[in-house]
MOPAC internal coordinates of N, CA, C and O (Angstrom, degrees):
PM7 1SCF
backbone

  N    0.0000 0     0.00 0     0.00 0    0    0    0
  C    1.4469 1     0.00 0     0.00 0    1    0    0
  C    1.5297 1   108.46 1     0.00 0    2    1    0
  O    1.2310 1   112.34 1   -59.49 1    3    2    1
  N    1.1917 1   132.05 1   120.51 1    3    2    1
  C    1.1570 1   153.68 1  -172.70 1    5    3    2
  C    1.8777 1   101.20 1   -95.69 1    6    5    3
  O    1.2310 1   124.65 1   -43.25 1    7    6    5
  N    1.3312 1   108.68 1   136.75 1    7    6    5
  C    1.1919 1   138.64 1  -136.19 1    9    7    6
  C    1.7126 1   103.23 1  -138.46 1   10    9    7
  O    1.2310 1   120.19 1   164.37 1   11   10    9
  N    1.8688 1   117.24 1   -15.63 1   11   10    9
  C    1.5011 1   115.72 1  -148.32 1   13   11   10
  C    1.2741 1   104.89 1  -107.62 1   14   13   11
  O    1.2310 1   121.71 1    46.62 1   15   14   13
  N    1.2740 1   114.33 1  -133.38 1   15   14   13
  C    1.4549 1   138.00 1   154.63 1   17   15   14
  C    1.5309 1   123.92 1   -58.75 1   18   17   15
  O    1.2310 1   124.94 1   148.13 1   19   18   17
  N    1.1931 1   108.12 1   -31.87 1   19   18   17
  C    1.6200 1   113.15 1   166.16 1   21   19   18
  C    1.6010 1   111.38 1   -50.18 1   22   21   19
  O    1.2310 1   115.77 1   135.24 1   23   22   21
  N    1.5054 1   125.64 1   -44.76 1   23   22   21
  C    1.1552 1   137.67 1  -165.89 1   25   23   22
  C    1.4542 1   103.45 1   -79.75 1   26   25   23
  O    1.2310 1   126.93 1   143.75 1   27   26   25
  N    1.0678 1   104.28 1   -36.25 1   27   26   25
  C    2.1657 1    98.83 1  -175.58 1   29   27   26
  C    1.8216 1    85.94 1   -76.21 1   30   29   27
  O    1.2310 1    98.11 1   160.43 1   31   30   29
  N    1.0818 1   156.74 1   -19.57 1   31   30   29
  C    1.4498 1   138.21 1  -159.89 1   33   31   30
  C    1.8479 1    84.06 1   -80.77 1   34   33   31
  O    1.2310 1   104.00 1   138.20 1   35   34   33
  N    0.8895 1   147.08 1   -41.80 1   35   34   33
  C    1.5821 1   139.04 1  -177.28 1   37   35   34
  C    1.3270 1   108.93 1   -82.51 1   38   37   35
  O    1.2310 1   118.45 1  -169.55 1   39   38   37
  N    0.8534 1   120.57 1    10.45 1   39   38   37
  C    2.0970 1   109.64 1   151.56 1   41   39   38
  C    1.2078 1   106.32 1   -81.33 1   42   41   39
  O    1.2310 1   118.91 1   -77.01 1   43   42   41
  N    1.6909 1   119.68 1   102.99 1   43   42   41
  C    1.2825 1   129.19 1   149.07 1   45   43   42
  C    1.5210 1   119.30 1  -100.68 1   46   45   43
  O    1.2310 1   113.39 1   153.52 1   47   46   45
  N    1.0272 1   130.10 1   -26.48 1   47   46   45
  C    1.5796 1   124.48 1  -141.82 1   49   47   46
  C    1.7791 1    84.50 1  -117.75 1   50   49   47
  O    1.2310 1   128.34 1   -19.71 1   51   50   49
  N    1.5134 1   101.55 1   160.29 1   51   50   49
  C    1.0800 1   106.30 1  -158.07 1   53   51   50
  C    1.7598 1    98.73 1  -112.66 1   54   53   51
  O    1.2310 1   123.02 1   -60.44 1   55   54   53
  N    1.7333 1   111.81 1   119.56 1   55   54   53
  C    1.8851 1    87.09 1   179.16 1   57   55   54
  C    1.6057 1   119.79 1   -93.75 1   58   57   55
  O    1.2310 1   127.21 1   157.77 1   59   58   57
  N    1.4350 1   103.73 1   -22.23 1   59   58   57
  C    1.8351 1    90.55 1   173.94 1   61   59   58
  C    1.7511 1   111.45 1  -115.16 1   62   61   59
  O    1.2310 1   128.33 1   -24.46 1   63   62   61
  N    1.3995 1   101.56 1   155.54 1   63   62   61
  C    1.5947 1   101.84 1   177.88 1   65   63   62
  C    1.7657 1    98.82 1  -130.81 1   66   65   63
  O    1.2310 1   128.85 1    22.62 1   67   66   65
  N    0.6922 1   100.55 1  -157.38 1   67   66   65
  C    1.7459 1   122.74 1  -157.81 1   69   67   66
  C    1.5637 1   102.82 1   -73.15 1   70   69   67
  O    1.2310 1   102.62 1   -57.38 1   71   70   69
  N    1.4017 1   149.45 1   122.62 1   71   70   69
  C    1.2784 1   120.02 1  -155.93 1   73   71   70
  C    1.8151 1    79.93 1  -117.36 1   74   73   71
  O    1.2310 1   119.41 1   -30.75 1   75   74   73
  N    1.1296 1   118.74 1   149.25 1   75   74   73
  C    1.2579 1   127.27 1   177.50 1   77   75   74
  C    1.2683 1   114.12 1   -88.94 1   78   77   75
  O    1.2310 1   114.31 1   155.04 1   79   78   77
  N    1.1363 1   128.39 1   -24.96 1   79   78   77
  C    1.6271 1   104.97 1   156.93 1   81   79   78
  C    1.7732 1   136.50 1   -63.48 1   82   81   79
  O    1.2310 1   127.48 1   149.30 1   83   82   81
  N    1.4935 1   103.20 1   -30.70 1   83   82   81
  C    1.5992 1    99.17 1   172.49 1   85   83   82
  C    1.9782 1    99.13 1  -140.64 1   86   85   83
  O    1.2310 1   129.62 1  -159.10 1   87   86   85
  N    1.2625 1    99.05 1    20.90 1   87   86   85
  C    1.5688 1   109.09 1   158.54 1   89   87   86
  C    1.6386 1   109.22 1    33.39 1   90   89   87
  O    1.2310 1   127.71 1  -131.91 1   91   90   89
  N    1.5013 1   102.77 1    48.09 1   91   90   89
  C    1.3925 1   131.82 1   161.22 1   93   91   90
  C    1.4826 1   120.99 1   -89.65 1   94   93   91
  O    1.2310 1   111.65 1   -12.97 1   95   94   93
  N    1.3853 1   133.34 1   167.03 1   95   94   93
  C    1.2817 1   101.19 1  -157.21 1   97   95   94
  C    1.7908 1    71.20 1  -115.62 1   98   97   95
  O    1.2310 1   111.73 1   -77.79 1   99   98   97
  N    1.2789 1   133.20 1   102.21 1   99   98   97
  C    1.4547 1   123.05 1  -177.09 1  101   99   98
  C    1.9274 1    99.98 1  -155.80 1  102  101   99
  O    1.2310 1   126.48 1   171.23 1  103  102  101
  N    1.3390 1   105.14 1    -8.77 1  103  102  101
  C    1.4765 1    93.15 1  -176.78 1  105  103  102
  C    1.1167 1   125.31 1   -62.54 1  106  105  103
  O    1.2310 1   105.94 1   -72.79 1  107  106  105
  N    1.2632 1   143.69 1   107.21 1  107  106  105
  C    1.7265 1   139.50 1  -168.67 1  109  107  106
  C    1.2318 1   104.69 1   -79.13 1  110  109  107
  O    1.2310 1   123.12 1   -62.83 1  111  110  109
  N    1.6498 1   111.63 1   117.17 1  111  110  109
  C    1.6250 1   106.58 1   172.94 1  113  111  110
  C    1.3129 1   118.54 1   -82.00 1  114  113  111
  O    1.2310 1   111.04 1  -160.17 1  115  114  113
  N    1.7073 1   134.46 1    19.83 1  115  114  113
  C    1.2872 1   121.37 1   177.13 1  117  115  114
  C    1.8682 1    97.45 1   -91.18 1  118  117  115
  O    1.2310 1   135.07 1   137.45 1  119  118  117
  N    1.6935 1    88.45 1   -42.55 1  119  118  117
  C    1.8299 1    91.18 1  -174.96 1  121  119  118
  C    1.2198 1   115.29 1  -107.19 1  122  121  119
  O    1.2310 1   116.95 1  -147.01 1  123  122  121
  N    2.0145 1   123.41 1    32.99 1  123  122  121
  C    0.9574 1   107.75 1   167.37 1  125  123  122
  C    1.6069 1   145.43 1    65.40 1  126  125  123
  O    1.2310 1   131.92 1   163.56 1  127  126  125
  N    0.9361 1    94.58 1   -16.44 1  127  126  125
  C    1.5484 1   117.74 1  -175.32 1  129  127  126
  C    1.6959 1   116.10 1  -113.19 1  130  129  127
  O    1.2310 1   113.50 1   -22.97 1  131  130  129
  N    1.4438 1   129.89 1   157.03 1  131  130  129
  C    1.5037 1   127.31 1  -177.11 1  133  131  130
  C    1.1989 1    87.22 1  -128.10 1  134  133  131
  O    1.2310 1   135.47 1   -32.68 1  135  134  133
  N    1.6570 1    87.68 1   147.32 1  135  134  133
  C    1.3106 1   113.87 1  -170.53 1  137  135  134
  C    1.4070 1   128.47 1   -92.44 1  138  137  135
  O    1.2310 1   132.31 1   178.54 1  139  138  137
  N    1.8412 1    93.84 1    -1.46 1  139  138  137
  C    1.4498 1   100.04 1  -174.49 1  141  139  138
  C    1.3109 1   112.82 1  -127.24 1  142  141  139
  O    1.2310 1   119.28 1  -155.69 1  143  142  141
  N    1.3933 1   118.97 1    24.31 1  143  142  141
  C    1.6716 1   136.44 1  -177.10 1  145  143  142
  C    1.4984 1    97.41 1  -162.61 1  146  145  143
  O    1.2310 1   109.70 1   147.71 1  147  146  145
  N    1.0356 1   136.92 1   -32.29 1  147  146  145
  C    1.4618 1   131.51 1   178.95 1  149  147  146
  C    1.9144 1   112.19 1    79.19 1  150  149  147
  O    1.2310 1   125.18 1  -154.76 1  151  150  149
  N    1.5378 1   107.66 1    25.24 1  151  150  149
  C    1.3666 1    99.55 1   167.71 1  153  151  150
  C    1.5985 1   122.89 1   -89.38 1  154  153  151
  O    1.2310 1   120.30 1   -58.51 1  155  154  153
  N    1.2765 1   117.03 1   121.49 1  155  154  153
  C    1.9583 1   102.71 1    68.55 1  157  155  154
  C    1.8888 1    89.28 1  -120.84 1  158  157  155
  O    1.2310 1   118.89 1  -133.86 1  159  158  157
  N    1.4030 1   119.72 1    46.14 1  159  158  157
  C    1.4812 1    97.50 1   161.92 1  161  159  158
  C    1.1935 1   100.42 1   -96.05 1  162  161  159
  O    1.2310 1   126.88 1   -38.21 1  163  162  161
  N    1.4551 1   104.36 1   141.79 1  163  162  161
  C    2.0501 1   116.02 1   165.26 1  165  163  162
  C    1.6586 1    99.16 1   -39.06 1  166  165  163
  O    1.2310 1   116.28 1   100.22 1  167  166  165
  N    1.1478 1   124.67 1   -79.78 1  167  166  165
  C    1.4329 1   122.70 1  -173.80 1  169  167  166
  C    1.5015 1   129.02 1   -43.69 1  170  169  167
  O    1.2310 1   124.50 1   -58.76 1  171  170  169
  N    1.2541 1   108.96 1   121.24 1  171  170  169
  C    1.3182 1    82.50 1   177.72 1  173  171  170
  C    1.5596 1   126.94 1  -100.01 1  174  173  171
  O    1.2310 1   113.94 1    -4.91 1  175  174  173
  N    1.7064 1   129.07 1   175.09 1  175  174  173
  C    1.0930 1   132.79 1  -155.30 1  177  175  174
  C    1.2063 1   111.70 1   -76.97 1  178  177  175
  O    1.2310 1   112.64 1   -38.35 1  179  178  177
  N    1.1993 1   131.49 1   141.65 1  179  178  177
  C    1.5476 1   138.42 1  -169.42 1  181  179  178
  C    0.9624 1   133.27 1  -140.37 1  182  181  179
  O    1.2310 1   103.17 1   -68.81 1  183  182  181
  N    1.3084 1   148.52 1   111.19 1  183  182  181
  C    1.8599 1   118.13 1  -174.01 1  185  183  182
  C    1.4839 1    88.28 1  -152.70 1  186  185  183
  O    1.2310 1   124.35 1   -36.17 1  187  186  185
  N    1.5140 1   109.26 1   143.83 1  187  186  185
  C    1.1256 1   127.42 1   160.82 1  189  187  186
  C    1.5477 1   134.44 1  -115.57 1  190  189  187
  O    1.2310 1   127.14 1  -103.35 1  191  190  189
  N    1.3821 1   103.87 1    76.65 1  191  190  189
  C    1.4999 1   136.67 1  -144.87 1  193  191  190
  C    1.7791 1    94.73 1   -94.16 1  194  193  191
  O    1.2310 1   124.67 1   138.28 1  195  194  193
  N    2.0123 1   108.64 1   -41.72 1  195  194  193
  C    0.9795 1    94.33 1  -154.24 1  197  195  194
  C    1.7511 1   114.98 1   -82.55 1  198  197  195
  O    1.2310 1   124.22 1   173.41 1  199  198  197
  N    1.4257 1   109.50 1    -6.59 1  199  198  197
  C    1.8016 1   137.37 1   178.89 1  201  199  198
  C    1.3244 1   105.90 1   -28.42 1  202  201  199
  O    1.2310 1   124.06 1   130.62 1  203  202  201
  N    1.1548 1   109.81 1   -49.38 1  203  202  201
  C    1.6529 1    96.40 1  -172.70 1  205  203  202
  C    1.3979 1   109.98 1   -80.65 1  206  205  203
  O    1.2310 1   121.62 1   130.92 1  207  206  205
  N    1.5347 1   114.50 1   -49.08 1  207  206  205
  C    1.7129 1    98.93 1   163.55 1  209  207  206
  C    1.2096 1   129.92 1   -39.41 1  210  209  207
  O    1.2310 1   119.09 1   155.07 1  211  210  209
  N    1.0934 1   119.34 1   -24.93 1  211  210  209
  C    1.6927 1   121.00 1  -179.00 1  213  211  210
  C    1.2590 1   113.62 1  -100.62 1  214  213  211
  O    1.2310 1   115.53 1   170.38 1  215  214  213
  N    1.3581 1   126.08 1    -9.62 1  215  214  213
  C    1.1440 1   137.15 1   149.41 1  217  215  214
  C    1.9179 1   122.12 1   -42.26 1  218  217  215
  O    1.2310 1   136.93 1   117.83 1  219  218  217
  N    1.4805 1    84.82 1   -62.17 1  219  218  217
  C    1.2616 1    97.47 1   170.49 1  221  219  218
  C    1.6300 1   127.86 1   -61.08 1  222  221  219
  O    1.2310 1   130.52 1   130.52 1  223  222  221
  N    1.1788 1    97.31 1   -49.48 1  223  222  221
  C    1.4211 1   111.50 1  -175.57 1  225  223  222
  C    1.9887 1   110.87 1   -55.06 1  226  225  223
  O    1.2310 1   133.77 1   146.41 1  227  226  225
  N    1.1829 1    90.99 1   -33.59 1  227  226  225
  C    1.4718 1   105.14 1  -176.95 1  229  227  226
  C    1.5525 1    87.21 1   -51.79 1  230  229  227
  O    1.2310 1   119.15 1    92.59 1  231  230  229
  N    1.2874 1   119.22 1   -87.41 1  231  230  229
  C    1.7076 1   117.46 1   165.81 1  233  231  230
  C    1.3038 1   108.76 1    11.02 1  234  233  231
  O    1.2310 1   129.18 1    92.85 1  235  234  233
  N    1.1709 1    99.92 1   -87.15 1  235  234  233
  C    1.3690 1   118.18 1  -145.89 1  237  235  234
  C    1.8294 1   102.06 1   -57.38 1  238  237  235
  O    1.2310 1   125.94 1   141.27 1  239  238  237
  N    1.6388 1   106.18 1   -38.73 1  239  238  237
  C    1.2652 1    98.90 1   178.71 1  241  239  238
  C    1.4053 1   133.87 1   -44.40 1  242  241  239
  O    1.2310 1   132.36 1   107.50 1  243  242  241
  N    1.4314 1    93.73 1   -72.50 1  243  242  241
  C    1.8956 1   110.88 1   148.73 1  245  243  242
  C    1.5713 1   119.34 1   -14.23 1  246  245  243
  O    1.2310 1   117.89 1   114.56 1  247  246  245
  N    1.3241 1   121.63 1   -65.44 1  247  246  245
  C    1.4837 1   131.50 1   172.00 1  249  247  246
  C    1.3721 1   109.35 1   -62.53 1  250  249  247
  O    1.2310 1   120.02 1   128.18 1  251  250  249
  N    1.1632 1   117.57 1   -51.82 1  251  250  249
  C    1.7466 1    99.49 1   161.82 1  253  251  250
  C    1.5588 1   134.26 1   -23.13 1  254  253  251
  O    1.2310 1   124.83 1   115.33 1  255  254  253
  N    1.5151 1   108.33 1   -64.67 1  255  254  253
  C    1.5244 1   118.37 1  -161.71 1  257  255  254
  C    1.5284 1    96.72 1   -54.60 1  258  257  255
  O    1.2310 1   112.34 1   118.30 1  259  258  257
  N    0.9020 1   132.05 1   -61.70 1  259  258  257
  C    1.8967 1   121.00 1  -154.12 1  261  259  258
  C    1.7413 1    96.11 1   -96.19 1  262  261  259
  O    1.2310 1   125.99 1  -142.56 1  263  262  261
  N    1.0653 1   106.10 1    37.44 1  263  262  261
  C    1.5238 1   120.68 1   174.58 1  265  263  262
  C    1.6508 1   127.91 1    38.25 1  266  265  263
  O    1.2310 1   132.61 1  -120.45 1  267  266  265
  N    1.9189 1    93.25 1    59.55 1  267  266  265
  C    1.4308 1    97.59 1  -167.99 1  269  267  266
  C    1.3968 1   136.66 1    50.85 1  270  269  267
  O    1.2310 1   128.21 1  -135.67 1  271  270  269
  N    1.3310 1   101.79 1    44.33 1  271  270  269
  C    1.8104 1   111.82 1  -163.42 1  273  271  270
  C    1.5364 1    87.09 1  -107.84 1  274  273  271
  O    1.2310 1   119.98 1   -72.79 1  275  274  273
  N    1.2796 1   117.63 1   107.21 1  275  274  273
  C    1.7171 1   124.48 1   173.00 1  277  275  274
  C    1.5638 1    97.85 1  -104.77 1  278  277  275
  O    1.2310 1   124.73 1   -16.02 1  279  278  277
  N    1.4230 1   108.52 1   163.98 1  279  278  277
  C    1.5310 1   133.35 1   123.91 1  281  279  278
  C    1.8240 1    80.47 1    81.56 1  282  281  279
  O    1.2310 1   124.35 1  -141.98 1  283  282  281
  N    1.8824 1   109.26 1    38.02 1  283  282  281
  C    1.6690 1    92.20 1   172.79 1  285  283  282
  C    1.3697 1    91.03 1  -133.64 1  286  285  283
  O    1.2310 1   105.82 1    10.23 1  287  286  285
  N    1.1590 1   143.91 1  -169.77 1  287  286  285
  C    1.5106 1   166.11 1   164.78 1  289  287  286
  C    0.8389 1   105.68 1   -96.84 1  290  289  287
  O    1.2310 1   118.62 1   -61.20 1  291  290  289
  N    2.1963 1   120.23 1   118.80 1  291  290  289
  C    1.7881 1   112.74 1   152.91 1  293  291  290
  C    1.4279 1   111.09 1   -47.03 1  294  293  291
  O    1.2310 1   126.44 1    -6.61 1  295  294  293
  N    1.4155 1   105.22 1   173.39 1  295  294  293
  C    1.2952 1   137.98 1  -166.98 1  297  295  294
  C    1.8425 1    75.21 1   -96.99 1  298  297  295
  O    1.2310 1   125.88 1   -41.92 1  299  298  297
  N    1.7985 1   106.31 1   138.08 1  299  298  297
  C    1.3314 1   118.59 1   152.84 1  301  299  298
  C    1.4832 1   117.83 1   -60.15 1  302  301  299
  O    1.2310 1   129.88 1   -35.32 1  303  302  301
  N    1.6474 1    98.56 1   144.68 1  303  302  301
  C    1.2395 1    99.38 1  -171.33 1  305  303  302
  C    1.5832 1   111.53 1   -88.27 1  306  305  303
  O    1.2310 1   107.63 1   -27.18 1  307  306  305
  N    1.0804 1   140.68 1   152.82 1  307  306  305
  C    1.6322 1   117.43 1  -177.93 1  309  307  306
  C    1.4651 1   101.91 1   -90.57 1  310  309  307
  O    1.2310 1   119.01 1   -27.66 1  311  310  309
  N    1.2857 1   119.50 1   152.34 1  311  310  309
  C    1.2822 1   137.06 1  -170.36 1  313  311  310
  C    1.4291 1    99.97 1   -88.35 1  314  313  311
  O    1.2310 1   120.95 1   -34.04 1  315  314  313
  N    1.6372 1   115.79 1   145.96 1  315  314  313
  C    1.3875 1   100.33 1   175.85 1  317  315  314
  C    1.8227 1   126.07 1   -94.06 1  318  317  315
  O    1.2310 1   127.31 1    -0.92 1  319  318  317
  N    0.7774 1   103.53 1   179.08 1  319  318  317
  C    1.9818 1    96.48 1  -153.08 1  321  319  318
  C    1.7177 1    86.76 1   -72.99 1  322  321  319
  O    1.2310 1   121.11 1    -9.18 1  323  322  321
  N    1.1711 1   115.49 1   170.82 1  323  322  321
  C    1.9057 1   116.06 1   151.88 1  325  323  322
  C    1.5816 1   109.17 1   -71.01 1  326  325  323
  O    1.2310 1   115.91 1   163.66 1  327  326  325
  N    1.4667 1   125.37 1   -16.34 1  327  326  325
  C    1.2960 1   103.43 1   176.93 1  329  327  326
  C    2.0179 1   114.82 1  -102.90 1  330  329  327
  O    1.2310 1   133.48 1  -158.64 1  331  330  329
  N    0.9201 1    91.54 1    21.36 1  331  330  329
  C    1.8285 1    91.71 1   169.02 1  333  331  330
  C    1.3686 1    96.60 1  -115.26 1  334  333  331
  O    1.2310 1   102.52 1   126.28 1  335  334  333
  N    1.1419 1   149.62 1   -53.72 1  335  334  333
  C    1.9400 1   150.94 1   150.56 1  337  335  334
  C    1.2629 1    95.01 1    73.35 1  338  337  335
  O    1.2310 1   117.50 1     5.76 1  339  338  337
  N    1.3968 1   122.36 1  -174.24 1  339  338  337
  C    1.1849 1   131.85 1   159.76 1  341  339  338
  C    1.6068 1   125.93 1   -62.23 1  342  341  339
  O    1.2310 1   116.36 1   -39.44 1  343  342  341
  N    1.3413 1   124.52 1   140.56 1  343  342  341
  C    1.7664 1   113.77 1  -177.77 1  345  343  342
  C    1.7796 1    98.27 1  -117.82 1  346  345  343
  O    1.2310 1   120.10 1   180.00 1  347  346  345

């Protein structure tokens, strides 16, 4: 059983076309249905798959700015004298 290039020469037939509700090219004509709006259901398709990556990433942003410098102590800030004060 061949596994290669032999196998892509028999893709003729075409399975998704143009779906007329958000005119994506994802509608599957065996099941009728699109894969990227989910019509002909009223509802449409939704998933929030990508949340935890961005969860993370949020992290990671934060750890970015002072260039991944963990597990040290800022530098004290100096206090300002009584003679510079507010003007």
């Amino acid at each position: 059983m061949t596994k290669g290039m032999s196998s892509f020469g028999r893709r003729r037939s075409k399975m998704h076309k143009s779906c007329c509700r958000c005119s994506f090219q994802a509608y599957h004509l065996q099941k009728s249905t699109c894969g990227k709006r989910g019509y002909p259901a009223k509802r449409k398709r939704k998933y929030n798959w990508s949340a935890k990556a961005k969860r993370h990433l949020k992290i990671v942003y934060h750890r970015f700015r002072p260039g991944f410098c963990e597990g040290t102590t800022p530098q004290p800030r100096r206090a300002p004298s009584p003679s510079e004060g507010f003007q």
